[in-house]
Rosetta silent file (secondary structure, phi, psi, omega in degrees, C-alpha in Angstrom):
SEQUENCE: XXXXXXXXXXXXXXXXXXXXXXXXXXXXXXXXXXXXXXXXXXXXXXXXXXXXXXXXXXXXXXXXXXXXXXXXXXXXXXXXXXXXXXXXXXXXXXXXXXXXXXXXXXXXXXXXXXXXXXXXXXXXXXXXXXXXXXXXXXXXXXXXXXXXXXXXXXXXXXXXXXXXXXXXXXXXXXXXXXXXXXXXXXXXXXXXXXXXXXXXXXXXXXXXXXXXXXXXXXXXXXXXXXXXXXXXXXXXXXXXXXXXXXXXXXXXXXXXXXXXXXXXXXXXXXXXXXXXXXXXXXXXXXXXX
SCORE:     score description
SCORE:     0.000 S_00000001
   1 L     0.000  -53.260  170.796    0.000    0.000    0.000 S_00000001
   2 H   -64.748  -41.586  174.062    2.784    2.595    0.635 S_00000001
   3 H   -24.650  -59.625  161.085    4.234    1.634   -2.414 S_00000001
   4 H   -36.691  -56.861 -138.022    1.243    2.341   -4.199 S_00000001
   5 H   -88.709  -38.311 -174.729    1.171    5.597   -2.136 S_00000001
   6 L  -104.120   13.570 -177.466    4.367    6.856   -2.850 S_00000001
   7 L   -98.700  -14.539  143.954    4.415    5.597   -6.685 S_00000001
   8 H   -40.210  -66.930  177.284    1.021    7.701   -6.591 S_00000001
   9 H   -72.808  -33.162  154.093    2.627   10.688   -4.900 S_00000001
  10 H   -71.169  -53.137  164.352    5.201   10.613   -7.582 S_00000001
  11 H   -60.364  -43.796  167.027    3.182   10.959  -10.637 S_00000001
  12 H   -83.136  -12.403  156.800    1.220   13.878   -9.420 S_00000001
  13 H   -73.989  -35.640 -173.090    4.580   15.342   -8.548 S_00000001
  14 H   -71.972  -35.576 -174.907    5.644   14.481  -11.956 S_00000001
  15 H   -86.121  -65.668  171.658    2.356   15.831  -13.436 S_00000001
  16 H   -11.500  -64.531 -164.105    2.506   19.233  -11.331 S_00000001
  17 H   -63.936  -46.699  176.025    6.402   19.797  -12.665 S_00000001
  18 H   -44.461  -60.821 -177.563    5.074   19.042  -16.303 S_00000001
  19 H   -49.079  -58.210 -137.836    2.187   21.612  -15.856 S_00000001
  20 H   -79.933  -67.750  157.272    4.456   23.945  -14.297 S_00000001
  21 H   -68.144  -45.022  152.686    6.720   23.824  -16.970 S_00000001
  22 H   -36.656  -27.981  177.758    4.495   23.808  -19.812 S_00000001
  23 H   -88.951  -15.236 -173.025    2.877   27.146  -17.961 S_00000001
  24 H   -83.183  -39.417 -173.599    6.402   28.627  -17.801 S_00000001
  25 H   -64.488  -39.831 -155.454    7.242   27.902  -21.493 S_00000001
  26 H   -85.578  -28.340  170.655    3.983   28.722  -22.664 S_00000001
  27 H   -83.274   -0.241  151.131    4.602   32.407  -20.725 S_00000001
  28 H   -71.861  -17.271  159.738    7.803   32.869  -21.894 S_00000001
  29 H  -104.904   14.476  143.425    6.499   32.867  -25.503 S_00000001
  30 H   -93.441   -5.744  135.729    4.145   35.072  -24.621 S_00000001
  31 H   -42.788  -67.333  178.603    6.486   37.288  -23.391 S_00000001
  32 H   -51.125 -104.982  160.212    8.613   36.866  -26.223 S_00000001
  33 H   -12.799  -50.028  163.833    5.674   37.533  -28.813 S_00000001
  34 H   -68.843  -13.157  174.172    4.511   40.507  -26.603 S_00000001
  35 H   -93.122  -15.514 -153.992    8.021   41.933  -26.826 S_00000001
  36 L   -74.746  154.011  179.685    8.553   41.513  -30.675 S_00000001
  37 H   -80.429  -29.892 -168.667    8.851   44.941  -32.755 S_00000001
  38 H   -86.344  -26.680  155.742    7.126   43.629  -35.524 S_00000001
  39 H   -45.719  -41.220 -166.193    4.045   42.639  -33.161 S_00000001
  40 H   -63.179  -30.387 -160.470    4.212   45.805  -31.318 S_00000001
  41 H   -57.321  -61.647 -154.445    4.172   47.448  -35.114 S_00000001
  42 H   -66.664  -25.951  178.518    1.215   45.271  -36.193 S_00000001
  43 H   -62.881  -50.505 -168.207   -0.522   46.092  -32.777 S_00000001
  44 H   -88.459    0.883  151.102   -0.338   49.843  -33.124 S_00000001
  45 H   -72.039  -15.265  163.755   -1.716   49.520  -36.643 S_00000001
  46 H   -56.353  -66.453  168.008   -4.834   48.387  -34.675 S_00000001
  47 H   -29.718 -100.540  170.358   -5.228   51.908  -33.167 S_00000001
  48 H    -5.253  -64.503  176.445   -4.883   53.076  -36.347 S_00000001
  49 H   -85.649  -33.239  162.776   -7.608   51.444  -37.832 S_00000001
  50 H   -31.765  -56.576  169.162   -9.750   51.722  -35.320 S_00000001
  51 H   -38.887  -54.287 -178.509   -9.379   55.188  -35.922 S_00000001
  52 H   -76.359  -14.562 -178.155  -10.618   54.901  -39.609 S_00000001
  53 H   -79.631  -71.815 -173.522  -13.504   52.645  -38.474 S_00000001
  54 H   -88.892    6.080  137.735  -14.807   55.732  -36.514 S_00000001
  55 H   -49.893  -54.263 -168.118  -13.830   58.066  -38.843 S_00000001
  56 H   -86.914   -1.674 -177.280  -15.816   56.569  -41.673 S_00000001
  57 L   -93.966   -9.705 -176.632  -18.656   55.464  -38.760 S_00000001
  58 L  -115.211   -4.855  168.864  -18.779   59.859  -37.677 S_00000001
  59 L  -124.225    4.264  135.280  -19.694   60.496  -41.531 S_00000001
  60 H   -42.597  -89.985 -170.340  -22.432   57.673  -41.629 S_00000001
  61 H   -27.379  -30.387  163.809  -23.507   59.464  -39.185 S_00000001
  62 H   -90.541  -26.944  139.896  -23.746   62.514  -40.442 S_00000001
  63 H   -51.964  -38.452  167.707  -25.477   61.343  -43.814 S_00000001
  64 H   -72.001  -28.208  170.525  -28.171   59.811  -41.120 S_00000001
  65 H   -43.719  -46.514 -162.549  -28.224   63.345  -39.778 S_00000001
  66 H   -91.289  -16.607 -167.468  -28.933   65.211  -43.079 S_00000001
  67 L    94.033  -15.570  178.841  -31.414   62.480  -44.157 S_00000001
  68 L   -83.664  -12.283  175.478  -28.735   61.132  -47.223 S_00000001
  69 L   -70.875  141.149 -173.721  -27.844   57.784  -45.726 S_00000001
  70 L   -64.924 -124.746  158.445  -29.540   55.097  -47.869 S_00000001
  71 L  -111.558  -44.483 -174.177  -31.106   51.877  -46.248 S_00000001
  72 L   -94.170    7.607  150.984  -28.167   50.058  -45.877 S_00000001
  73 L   -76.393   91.062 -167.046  -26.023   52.888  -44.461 S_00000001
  74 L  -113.284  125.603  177.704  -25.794   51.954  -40.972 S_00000001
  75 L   -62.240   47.137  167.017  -23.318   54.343  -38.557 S_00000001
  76 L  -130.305 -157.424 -167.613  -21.878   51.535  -37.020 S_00000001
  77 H   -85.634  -25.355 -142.881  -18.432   49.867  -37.174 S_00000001
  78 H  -104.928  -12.904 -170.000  -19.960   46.656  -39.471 S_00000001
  79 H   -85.181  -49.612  176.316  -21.816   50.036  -41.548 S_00000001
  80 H   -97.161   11.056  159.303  -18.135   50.919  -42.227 S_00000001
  81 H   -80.288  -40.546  162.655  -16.669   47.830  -43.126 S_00000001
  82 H   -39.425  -67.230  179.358  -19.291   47.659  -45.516 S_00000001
  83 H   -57.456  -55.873 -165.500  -18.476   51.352  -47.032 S_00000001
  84 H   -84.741  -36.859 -169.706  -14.593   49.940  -47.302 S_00000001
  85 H   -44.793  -66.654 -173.564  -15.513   46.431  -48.865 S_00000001
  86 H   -26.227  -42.035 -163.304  -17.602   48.403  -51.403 S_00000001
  87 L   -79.779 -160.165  106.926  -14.662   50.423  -52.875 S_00000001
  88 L   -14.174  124.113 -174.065  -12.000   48.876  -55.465 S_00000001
  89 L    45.453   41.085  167.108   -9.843   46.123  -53.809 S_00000001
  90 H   -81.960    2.393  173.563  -11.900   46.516  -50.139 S_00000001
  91 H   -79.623  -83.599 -151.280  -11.821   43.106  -49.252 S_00000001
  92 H   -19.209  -65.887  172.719   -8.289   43.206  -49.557 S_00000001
  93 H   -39.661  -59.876 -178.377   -8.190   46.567  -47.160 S_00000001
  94 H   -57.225  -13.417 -170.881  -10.819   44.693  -44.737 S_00000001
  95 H  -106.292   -2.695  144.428   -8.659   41.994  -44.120 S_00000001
  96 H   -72.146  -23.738  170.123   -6.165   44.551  -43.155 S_00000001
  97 H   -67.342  -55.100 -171.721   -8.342   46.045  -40.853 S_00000001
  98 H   -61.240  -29.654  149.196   -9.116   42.842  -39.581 S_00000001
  99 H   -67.333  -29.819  164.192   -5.588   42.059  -38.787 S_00000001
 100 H   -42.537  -54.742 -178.566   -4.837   44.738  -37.505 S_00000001
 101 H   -71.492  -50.136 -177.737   -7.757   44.736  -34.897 S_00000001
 102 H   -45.009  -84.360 -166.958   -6.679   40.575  -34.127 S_00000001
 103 H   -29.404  -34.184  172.967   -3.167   41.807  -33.742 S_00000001
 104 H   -71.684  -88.960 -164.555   -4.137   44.709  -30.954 S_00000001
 105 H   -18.734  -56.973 -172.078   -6.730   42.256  -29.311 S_00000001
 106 H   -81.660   -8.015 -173.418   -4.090   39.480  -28.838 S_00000001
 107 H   -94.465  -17.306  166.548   -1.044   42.020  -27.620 S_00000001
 108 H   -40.952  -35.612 -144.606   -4.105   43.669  -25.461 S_00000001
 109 H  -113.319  -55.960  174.698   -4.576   40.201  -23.932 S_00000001
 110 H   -67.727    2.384  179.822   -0.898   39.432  -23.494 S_00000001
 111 H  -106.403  -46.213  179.271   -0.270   42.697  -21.733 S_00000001
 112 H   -57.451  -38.229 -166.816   -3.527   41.855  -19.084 S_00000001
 113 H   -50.838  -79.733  159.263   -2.229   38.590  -18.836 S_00000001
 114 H   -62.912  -38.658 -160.207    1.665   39.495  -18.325 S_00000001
 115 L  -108.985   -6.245  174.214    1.920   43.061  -17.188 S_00000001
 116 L  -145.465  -66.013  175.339   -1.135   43.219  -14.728 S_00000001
 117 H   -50.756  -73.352 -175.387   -3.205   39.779  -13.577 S_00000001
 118 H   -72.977   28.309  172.845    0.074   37.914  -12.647 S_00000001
 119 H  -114.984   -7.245  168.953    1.316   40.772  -10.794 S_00000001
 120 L    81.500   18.805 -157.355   -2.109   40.655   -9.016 S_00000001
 121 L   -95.291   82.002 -173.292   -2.750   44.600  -10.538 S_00000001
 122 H   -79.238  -52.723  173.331   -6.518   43.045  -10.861 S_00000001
 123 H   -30.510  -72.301 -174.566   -8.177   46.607  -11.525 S_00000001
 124 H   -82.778    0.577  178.693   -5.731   47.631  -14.285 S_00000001
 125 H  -111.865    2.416  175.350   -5.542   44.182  -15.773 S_00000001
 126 H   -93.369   13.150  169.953   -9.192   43.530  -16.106 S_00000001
 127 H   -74.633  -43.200 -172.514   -9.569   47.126  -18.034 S_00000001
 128 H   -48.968  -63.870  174.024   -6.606   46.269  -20.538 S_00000001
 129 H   -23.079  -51.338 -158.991   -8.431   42.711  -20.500 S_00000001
 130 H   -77.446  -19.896 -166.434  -12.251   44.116  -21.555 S_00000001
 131 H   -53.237  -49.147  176.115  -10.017   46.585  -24.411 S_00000001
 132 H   -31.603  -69.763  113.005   -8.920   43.299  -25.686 S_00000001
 133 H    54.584 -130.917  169.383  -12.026   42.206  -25.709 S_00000001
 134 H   -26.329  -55.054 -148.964  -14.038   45.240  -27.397 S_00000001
 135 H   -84.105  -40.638  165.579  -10.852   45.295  -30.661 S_00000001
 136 H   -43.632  -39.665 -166.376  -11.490   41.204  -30.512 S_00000001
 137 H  -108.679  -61.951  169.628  -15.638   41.474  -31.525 S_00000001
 138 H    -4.983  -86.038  150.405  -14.138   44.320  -33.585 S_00000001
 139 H    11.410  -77.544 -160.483  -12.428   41.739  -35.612 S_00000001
 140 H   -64.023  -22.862  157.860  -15.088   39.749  -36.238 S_00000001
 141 H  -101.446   15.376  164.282  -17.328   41.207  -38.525 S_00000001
 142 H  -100.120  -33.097  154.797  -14.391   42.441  -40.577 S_00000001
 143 H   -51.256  -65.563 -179.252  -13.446   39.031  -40.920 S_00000001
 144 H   -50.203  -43.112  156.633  -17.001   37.889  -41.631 S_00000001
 145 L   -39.609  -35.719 -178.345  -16.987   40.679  -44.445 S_00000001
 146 L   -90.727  170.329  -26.300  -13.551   39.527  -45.657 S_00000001
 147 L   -87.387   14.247 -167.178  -15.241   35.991  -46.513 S_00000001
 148 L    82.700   -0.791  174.220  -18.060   37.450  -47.928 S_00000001
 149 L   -71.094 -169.518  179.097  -20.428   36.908  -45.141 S_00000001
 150 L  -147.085  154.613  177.419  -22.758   39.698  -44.031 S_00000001
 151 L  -150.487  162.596 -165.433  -23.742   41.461  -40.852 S_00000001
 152 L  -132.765  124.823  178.482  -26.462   43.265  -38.950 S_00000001
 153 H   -97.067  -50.077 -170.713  -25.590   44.437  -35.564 S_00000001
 154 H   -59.488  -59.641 -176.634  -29.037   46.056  -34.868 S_00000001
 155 H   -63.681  -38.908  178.490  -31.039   42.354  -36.140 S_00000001
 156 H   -65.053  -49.271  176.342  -28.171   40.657  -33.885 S_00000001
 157 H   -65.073  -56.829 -157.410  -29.321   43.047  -30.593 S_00000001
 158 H   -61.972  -66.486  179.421  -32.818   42.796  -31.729 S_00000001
 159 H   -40.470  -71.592  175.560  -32.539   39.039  -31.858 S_00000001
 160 H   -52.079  -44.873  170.285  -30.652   37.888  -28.648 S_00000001
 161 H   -74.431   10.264 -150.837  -33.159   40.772  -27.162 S_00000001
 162 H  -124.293  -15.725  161.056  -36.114   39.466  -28.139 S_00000001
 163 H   -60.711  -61.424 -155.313  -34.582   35.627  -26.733 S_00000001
 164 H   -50.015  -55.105 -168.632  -33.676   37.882  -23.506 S_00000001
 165 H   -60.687  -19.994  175.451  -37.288   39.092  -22.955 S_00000001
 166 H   -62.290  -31.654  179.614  -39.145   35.733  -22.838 S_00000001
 167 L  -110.778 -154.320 -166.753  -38.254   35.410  -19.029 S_00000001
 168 L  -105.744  -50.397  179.287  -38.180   37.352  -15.712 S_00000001
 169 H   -57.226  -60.733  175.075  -34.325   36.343  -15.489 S_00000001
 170 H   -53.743  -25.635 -154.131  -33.406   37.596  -19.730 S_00000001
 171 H  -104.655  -43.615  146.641  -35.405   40.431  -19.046 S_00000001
 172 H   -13.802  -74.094 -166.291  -33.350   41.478  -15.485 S_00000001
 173 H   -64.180  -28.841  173.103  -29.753   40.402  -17.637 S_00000001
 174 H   -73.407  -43.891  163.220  -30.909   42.630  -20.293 S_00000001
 175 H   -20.145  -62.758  177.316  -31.542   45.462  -18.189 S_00000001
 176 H   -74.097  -19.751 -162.951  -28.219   45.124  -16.377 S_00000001
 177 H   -89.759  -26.687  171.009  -26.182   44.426  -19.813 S_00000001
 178 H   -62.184  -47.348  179.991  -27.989   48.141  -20.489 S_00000001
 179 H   -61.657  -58.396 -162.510  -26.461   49.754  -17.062 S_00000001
 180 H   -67.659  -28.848  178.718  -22.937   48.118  -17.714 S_00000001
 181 H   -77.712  -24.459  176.974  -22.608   49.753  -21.417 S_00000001
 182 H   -72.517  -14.767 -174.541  -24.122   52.842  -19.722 S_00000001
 183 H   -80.141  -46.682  176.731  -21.527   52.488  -17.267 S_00000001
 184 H   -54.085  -70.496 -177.063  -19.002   51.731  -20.075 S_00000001
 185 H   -50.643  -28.658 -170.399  -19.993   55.101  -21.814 S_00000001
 186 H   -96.233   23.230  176.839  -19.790   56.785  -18.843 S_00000001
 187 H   -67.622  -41.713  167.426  -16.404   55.767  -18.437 S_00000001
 188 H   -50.834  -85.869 -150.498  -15.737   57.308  -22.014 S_00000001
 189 H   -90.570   15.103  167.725  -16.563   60.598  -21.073 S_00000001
 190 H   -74.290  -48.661 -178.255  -15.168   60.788  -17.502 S_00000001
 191 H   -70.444  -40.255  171.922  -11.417   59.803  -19.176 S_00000001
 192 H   -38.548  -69.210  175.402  -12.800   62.532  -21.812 S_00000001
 193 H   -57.622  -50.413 -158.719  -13.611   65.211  -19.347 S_00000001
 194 L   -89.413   41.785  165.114  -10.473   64.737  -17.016 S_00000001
 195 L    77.815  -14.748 -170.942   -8.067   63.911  -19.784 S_00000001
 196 H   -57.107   -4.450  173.300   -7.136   60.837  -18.667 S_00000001
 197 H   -70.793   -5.959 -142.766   -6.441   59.727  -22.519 S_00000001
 198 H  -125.924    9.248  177.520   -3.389   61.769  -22.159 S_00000001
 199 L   -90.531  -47.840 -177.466   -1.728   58.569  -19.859 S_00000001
 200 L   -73.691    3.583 -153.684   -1.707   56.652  -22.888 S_00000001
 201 E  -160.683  165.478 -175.596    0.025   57.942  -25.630 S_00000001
 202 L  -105.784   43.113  177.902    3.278   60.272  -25.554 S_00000001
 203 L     3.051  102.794  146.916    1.674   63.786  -26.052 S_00000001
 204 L   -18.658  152.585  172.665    3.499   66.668  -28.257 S_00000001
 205 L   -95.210  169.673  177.306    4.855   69.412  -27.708 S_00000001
 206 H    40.601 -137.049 -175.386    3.322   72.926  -28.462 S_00000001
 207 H   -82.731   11.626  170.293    0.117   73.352  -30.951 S_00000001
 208 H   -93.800   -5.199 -173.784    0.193   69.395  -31.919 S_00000001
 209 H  -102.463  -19.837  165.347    0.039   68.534  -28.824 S_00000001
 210 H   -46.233  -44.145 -161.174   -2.922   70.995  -28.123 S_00000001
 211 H   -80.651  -38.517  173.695   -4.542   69.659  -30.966 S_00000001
 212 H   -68.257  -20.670  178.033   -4.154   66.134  -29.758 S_00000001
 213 H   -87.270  -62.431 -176.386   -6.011   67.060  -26.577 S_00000001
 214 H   -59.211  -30.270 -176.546   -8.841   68.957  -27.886 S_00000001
 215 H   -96.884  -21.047  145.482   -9.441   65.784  -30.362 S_00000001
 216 H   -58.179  -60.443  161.187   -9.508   63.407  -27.364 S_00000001
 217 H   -26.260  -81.044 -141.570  -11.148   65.461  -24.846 S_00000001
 218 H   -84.227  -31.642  178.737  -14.101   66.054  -27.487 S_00000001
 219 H   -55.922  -65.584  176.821  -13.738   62.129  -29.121 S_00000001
 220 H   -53.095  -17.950 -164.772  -13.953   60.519  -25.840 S_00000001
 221 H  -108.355  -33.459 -170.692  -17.030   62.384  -24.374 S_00000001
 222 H   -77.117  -46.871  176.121  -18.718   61.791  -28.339 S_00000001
 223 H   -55.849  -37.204  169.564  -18.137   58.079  -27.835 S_00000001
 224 H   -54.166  -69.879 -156.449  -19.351   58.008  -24.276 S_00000001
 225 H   -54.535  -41.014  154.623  -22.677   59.541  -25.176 S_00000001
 226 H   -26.378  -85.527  179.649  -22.802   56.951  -28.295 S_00000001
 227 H   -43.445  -55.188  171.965  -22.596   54.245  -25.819 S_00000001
 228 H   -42.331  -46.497 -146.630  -25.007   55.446  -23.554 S_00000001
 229 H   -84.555  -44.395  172.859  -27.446   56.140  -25.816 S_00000001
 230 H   -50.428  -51.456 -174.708  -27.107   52.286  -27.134 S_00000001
 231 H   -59.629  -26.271  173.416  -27.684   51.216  -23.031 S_00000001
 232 H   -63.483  -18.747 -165.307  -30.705   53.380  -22.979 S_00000001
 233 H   -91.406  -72.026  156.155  -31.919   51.600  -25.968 S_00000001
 234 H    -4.914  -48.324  171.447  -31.425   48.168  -23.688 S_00000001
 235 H   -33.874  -80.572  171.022  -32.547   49.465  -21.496 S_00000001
 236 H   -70.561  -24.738  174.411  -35.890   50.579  -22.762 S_00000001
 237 H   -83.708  -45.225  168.812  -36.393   47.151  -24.149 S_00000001
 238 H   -52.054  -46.564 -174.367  -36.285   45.544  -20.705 S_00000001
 239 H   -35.845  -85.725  137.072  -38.745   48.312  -19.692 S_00000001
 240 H    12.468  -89.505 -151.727  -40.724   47.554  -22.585 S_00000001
 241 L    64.469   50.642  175.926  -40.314   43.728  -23.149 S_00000001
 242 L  -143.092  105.691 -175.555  -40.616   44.883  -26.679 S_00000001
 243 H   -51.919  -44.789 -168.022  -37.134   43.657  -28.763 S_00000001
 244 H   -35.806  -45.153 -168.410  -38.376   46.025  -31.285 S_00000001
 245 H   -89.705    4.448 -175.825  -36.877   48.919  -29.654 S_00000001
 246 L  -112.168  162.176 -177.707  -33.213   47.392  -29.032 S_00000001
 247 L   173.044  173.873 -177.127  -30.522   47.927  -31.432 S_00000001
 248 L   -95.032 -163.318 -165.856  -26.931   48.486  -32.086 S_00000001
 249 H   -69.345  -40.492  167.925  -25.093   51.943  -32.254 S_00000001
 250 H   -56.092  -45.371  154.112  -26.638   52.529  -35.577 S_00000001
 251 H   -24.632  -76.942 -120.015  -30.319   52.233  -33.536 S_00000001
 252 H   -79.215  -52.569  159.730  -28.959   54.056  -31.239 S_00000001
 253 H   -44.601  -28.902 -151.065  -28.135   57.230  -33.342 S_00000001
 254 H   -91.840  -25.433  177.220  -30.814   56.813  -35.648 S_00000001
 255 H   -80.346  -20.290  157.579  -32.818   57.466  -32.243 S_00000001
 256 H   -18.208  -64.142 -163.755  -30.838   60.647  -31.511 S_00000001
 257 L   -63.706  -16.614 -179.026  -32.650   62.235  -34.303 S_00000001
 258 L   -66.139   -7.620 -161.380  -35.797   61.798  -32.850 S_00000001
 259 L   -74.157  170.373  126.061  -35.105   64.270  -30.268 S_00000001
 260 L   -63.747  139.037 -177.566  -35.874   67.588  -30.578 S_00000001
 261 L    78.875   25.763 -179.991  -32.897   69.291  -32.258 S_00000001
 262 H   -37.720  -64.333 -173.535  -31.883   65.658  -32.985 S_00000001
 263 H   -63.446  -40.986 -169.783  -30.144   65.868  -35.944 S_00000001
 264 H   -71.067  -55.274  175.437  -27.704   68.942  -35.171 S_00000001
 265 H   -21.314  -57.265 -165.461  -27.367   66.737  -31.701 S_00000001
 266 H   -53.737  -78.776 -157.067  -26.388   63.900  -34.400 S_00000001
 267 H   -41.829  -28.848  159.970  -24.049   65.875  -36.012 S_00000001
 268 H   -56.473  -52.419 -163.510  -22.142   67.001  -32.949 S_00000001
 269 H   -78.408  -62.646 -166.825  -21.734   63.348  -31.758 S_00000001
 270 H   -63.434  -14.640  179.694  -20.648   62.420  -35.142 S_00000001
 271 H   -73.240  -60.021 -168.851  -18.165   65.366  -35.446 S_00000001
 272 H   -56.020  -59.590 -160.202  -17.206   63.761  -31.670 S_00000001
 273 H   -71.952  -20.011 -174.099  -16.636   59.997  -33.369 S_00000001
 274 H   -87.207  -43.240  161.844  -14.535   61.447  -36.101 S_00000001
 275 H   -57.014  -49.316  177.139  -12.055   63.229  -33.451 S_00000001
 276 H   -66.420    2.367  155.519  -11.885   60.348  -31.670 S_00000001
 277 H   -60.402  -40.695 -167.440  -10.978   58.483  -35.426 S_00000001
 278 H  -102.454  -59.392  175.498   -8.199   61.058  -35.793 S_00000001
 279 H   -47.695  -75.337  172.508   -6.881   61.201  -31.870 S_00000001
 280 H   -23.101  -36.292  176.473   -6.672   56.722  -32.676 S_00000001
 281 H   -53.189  -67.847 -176.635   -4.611   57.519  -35.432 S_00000001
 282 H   -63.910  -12.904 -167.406   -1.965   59.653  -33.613 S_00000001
 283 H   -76.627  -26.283 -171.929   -2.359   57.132  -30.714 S_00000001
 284 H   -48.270  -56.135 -169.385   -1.350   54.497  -33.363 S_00000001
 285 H   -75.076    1.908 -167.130    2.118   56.460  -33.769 S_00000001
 286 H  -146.008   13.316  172.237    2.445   57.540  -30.503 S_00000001
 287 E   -47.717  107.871  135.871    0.961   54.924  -27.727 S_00000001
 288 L    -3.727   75.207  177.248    2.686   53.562  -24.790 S_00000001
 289 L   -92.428    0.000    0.000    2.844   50.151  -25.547 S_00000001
């Protein structure tokens, strides 16, 4: 029986040292990958498109503003993959976007991973974590677009909300899944208001660096209010129970106009997503990685 016991106690020592090394190995080549220049490159091309994604997502918007967007001009990020497929050689372009976004998403992941959770920094590694995230379901309909698939963000919210709504429990998780993006936005324009965008990136001197402020400062507070206005839509649908009334950012804008003084409202906020397109740019060349 001690035999058993200690030929037992060996093999789970034996398996432990395997795991242990296989977890060491597998983080030193994620170290190693998270250090490489040409990752870091391909990462901060991520920014970068990101940037152009809410560039060409702040003049949807303002064509829904004026009344000129079409039916299938939707002001969201899957509205402007659509607008780049469309042009001469845009899959090609989309599947640089889409690498681009994969490439941030995974060094995004390896930086929560390394640089914050196993230092026990729990706070700062589950924000880096949700960024990861966010530029990850980025991805994904730029991918589906690069194979020719198609996508509806608004019938995908509409759908899952109209699953959500059948119970007492779906219609509670939508409700709270409303708060946390309202929470999200107001996250947006709190880092907006104080500046706090200005941590990330290695700020200019003189009037480029002015310039760099004033297009965060007003991007981040246009994005918050974006986001809100989708959790309000969530929101409203819980209220509700009526999926009809949920939607994606494109929804969420389209309800803007409804306001009074809607549309110039739109047009601010869309004004808002296109500085924060153009602050993403410069962050590309000038982040803290």
């Amino acid at each position: 029986m001690n035999d058993a016991s200690n030929t037992a106690a060996h093999a789970a020592k034996a398996a432990l040292d395997a795991a242990k090394a296989g977890a060491d190995g597998a983080l030193s080549v994620a170290k190693q990958v998270h250090g490489s220049t040409v990752f870091e490159r391909t990462a901060r091309a991520g920014f970068a498109v990101n940037g152009l994604l809410h560039v060409l997502m702040g003049l949807l918007a303002i064509s829904v503003a004026t009344g000129a967007a079409g039916a299938g001009d939707e002001a969201d990020p899957a509205g402007a993959l659509r607008t780049v497929a469309d042009t001469p050689g845009g899959l090609v372009l989309v599947w640089v976007l889409a690498i681009g976004l994969a490439a941030l998403a995974l060094w995004l992941l390896l930086e929560a991973v390394i640089a914050h959770l196993l230092r026990r920094e729990w706070k700062r590694g589950i924000v880096v974590l949700a960024k990861a995230v966010a530029y990850g379901a980025l991805a994904v309909p730029a991918v589906t677009i690069g194979l020719g698939g198609s996508v509806d963000a608004d019938s995908d919210v509409r759908e899952v909300s109209a699953f959500l709504v059948q119970t007492p429990v779906g219609i509670v998780l939508l409700g709270l899944c409303g708060a946390a993006v309202i929470a999200i936005g107001g996250y947006f324009v709190v880092k907006g208001a104080r500046r706090g965008f200005l941590d990330d990136i290695d700020t200019p001197n003189g009037a480029a660096g002015t310039a760099v402020t004033v297009l965060g400062t007003v991007g981040y507070i246009a994005k918050g209010v974006a986001l809100a206005a989708v959790g309000a839509l969530l929101i409203s649908t819980a209220v509700t129970v009526d999926p009809a009334e949920a939607g994606g950012l494109d929804e969420a804008l389209r309800a803007v106009v409804q306001l009074p003084f809607g549309a110039p409202l739109l047009v601010v906020i869309a004004l808002g997503l296109i500085a924060y397109g153009l602050y993403c740019v410069v962050r590309a060349k000038r982040a803290q990685l």
